[in-house]
N, C-alpha and C positions, 0 to 999 in steps of 0.2 A: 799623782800628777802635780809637776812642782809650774807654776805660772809666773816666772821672774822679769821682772822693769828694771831697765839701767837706762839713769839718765844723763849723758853730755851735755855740759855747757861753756860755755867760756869761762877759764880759768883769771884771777884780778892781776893785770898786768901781762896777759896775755896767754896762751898755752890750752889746754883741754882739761877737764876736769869729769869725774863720774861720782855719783852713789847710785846706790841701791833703793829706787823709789819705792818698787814695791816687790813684796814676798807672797805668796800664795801655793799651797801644801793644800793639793784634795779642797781647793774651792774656800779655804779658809787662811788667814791674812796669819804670817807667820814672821814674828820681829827681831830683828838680830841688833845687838846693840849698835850704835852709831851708824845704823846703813842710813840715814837720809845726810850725817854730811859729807860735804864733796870731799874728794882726796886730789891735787892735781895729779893730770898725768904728762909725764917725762914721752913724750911721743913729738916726733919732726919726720912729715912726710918723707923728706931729702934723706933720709939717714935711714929708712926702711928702704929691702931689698925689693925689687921689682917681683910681679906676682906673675914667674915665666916658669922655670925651670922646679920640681917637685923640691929640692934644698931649697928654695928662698921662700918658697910658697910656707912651708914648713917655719922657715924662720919668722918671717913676716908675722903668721899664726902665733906663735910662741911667745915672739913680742909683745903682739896685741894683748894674748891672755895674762902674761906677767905685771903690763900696766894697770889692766884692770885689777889686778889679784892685789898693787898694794895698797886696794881697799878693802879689809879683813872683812868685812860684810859680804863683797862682791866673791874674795876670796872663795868665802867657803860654802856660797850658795855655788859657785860654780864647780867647786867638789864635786856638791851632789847630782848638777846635771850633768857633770863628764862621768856620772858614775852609773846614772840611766837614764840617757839622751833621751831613747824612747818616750819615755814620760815625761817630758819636760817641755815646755814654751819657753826661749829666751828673744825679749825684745828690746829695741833699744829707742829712746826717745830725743832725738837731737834736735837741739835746740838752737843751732847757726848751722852756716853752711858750711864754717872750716871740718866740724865733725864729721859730716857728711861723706868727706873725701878719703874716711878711711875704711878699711875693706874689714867691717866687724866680723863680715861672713866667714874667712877666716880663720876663727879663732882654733887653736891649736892644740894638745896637750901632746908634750913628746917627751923623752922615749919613755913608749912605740908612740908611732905616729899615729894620732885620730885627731883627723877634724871635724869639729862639731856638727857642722850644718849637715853633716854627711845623714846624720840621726834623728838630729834636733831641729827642731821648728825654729829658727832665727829670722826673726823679721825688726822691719823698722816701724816706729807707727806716724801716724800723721799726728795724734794728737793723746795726751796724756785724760779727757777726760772721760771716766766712766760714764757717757751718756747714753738712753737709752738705745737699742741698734733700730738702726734706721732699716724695718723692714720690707723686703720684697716680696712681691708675689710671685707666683707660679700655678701655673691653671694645666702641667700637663705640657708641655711645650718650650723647651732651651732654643732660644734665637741667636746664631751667630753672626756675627758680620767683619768680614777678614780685609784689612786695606794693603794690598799688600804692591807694592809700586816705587822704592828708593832711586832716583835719578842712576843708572849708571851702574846698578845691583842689580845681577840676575834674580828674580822671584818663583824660577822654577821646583829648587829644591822645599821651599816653603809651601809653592802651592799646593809640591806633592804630599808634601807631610799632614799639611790640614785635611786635604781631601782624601789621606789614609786613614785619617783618626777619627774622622765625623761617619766616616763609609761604618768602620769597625765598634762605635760608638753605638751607633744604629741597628747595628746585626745581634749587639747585645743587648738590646733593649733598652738605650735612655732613645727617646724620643727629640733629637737635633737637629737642625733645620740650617746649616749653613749659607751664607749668600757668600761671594769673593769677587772684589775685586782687584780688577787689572789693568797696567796701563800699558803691558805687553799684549799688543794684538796677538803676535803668534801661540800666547797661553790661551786666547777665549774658541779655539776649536775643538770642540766637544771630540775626545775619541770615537772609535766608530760603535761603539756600544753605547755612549751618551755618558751622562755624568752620573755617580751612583746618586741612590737615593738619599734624599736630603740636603744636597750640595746643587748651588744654584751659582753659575758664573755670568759675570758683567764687565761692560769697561768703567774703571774706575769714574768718578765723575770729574767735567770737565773744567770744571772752577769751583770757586771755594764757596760761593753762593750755594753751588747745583750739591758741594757738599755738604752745605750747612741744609739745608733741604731733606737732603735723604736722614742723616740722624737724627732729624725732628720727628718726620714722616713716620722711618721705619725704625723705630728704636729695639733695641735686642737686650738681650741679659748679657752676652760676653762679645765684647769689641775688643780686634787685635789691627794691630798697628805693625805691618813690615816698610818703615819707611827711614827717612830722614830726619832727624830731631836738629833743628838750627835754634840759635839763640844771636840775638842782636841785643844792643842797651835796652835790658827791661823788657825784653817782651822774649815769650817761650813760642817754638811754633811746631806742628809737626808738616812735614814737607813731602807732598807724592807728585810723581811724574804722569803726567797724562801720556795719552795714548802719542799725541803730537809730540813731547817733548820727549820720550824714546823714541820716536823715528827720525827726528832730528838729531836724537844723541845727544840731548839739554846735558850741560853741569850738573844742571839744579832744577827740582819741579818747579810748574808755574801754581800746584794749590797746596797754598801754606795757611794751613786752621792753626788758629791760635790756641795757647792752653786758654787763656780765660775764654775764650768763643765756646772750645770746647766744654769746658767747667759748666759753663751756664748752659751748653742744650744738657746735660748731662743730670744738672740739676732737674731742671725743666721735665723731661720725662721722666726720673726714679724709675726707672728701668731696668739700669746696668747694675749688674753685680760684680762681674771683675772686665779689668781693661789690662792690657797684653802689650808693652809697649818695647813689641822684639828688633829695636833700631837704635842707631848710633847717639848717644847722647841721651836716649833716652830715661836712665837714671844715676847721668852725670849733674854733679853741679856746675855752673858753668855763672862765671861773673857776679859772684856774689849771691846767688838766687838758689833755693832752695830745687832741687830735683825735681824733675817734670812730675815723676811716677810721685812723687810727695805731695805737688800741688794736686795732682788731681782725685788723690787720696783722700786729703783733707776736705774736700768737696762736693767733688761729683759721684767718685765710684769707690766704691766701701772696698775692692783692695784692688790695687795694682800693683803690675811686677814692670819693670826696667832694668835696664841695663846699664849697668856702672863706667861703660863706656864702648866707645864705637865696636861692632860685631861684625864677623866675617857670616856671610850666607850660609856658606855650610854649618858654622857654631848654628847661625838661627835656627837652622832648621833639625839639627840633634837637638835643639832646646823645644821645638813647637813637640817636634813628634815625642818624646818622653813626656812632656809635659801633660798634653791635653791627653796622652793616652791613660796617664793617672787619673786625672783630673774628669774625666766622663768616668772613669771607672768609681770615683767616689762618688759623684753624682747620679749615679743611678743607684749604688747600697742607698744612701741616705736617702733620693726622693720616688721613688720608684715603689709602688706600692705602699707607702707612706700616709697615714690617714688622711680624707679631708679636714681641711682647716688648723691641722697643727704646726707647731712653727721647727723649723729644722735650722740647725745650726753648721754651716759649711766652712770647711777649712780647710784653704786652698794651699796650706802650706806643707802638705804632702806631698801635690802634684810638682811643685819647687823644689825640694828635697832628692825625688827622682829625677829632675832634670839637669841636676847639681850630680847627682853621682851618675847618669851618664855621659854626661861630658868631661869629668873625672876618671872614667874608665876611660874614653875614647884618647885623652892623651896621658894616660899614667906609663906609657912607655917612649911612646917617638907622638910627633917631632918634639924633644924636650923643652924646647920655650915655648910650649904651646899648655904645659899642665896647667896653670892659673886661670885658664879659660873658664873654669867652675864655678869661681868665685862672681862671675857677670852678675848672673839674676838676681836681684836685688827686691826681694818685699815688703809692700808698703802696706799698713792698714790703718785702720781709724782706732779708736781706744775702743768701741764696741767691736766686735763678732760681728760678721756677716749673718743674717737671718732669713730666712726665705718662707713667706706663710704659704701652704698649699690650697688654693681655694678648688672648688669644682669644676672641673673643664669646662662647663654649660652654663656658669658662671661670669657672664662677658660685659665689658663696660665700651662703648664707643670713645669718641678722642672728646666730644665735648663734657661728657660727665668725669672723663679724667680730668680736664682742665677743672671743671668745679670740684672735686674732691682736692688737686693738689692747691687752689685758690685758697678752701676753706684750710686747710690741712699748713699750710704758713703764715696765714692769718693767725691762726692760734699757739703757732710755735713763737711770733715773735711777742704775744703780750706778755708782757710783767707779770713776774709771780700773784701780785696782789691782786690781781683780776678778778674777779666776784668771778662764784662757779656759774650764777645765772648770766652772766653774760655769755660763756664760752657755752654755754647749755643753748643760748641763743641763736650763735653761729654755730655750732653745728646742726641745730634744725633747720638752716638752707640745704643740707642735703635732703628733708624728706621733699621738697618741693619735686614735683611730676616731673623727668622720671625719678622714682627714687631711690636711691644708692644703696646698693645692697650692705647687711651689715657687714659682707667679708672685704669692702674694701673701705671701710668707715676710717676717720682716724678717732682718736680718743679726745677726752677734753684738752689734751696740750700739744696736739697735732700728729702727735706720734699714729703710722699708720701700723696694723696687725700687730697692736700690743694686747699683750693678757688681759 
């Protein structure tokens, strides 16, 4: 298993630049000479072909891998993963926004034609440092929560997609719990059979309050997002129509949550493990500003996937239904009879990979300026691994002992290395106080919660 870092940054006098941060062969750090310095690269959006027709898509790819390739480092580590994608992580670490705006996804070797991401795990990270993974819990139980409401966008083929995958999800055995909402009255009647099991339908909420409200309340492990992503000077926002502003036929929805609003309840509850952000702009840069799907990687939710730019309904919805049909599918190998209390490591960059080569079948023949479509989803992670501790179902914490667990658990993440261990020994003894906090949700002396 080869685990390869390439990092962009701004070249001096302007332009792109790459090395090779980091090499890893089987879990062990492997050095080629000169891969930490940069080599500029020769790349001008303006002069790349558009990413439409299977030739340009191709060319575009071949571009991008020849730039990176004349850093003989980058070179020949990417040999070996065009030699067995299977095994391989390729991630990239950018570090402005001009990088941001090129489609690494992409990357090409031809003749014959193979594009990487087709095989290989290609993602972006939010942050280059190995710090330890921010882990999650699980008691037994995946909470979903679907927004799905774009001003002016049908959310039929999406609703059906989620409410195909969660039904199918369910009948094999991972235990998911769907809610969805809408701001389509004509979606919230139940067929005459009812809704399958697990799948619970709502009208989207009616302001931004009543929505800041419910992801405090009801916080889930996996948040998706079918809406509108706008940006104004400096602020990111994502954008649903209510129930009123579809019957009206609004431009534009009236509840727009900000990314830092969001950031912080997301924080706030360590809850979420991946966020779904299947809407326009969504992992665009836009005005200088780093990617939605970036910010809120770097953050709130240990990985998110966006979209490199605005999506047509039907794309969304070939994108949900492959996606999560993977994606329950590895989440039940890996947690689904899985010991109590051990920690599992999830990687969600299979279920992205299949949703990438479905949308790549669906236009590898007609309409031809439609092949590039593959390249949208775009993933984001932290420099840790997703981690998910299993604790015992019958294991249960109410919302005030979470607030003191996640109280004490940032108290100790922000003090200074130099901190006498008997003081952090001290604040973590506010958890034995009545009730007292079980050890499966303890954090350790430096906050980290379900560490070794």
């Amino acid at each position: 298993m080869r685990d390869a870092l390439v990092e962009i940054t701004e070249w001096a006098g302007g332009g792109l630049a790459a090395r090779l941060f980091r090499c890893r062969v089987d879990n062990q750090d492997f050095d080629y000479p000169n891969a930490l310095t940069f080599q500029p690269l020769t790349l001008d959006p303006a002069k790349l072909p558009p990413l439409d027709t299977v030739a340009n898509v191709e060319e575009y790819g071949t571009k991008i891998r020849s730039e990176l390739a004349s850093h003989p480092a980058i070179k020949a580590e990417l040999t070996q993963i065009f030699g067995a994608p299977a095994d391989a992580l390729l991630k990239f670490f950018i570090s402005l926004p001009a990088g941001e705006q090129y489609r690494w996804e992409a990357l090409c070797e031809s003749p014959p034609r193979k594009f990487l991401a087709h095989e290989c795990a290609v993602s972006r990270l939010a942050s280059m440092n190995d710090n330890p993974a921010d882990v999650r819990m699980f008691s037994g139980l995946i909470r979903m929560a679907a927004f799905l409401s774009p001003a002016q966008i049908p959310a039929a083929n999406e609703f059906a997609s989620i409410v195909t995958q969660v039904a199918a999800a369910r009948a094999a055995g991972l235990n998911v719990e769907c809610t969805i909402y809408l701001g389509d009255e004509n979606l919230l009647t139940p067929p005459a059979a009812g809704w399958p099991a697990g799948v619970k339908v709502a009208p989207i909420p009616g302001d931004v309050e009543a929505m800041d409200r419910l992801l405090v309340e009801k916080p889930v492990e996996i948040l998706h997002f079918f809406c509108h992503g706008v940006a104004t000077v400096g602020l990111q926002a994502l954008e649903f129509a209510n129930i009123n502003d579809t019957d009206i036929e609004a431009k534009s929805g009236s509840v727009a949550v900000s990314l830092e609003r969001l950031n912080q309840i997301l924080m706030l509850t360590k809850t979420t493990w991946l966020t779904v952000l299947n809407c326009c702009s969504g992992g665009k840069v836009v005005a200088r500003l780093h990617s939605m799907a970036r910010t809120l990687t770097k953050r709130g939710s240990p990985v998110t996937i966006g979209m490199a730019e605005p999506i047509l309904d039907t794309d969304a919805s070939t994108f949900s239904s492959a996606f999560y049909e993977k994606l329950f599918a590895m989440m039940r190998d890996c947690l689904v009879g899985a010991a109590p209390n051990s920690l599992v490591m999830l990687d969600c960059a299979s279920a992205v990979i299949e949703a990438r080569r479905r949308v790549h079948n669906k236009y590898l023949v007609a309409p031809p300026d439609a092949f590039g479509r593959w390249t949208l989803p775009l993933l984001y992670e932290r420099g840790a691994p997703l981690v998910v501790k299993l604790v015992p179902a019958e294991v249960t914490i109410d919302p005030e002992m979470k607030r003191r667990i996640d109280t004490v658990a940032g108290m100790l993440r922000v003090l200074p290395p130099t901190t006498p261990a008997n003081m952090r020994k001290d604040i973590l003894g506010l958890l034995d106080n009545d009730p007292k906090v079980p050890a499966e949700f303890r954090p350790n002396a430096f906050g980290v919660i379900g560490a070794a």
